[in-house]
Steps between C-alpha positions, in 0.01 A plus 500: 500500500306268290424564143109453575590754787664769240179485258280590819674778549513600128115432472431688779677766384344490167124503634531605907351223625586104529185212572486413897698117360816761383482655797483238726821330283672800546399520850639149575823516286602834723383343799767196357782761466429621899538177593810426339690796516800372664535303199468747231868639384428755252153665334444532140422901423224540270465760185485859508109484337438273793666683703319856391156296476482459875676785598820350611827620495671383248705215552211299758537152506259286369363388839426885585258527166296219672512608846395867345210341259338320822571806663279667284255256461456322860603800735641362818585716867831451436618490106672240346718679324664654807490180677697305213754843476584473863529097450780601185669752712532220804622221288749703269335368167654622166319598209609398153 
């Protein structure tokens, strides 16, 4: 993930709740990540305060903080988070 991607997350952690531009860059950079899946070889895991901030095991990648924030935030039928946690399981991606 992005740099600008990681300080979302942090802010949002920080103050529970990110301006509809964040979201919508967060929105489009997972919707980037669906798309490419097949390419992606490994996910970075993010920090146990990141981790513990969203209530994630600890250990989630990166990718699920943002699929959990918009998640959160933008509610959807069928959540993101499971959607990009089948997509990991189906293309055998690492985490480092």
């Amino acid at each position: 993930m992005t740099l600008e991607v990681t300080d979302l997350i942090k802010d949002f952690i920080a103050t529970s709740s990110l301006s509809k531009v964040e979201l919508d860059f967060l929105e489009g950079e997972l919707w980037d990540t669906f798309q490419n899946i097949n390419e992606i070889t490994s996910l970075t895991i993010a920090p146990a305060d990141i981790c513990k901030g969203l209530n994630l095991n600890i250990g989630s990648s990166w990718h699920m903080c943002c699929a959990t924030v918009l998640d959160k935030t933008r509610p959807i039928k069928t959540p993101r988070a499971i959607v990009l946690n089948k997509l990991i399981r189906e293309y055998s991606i690492n985490k480092k």
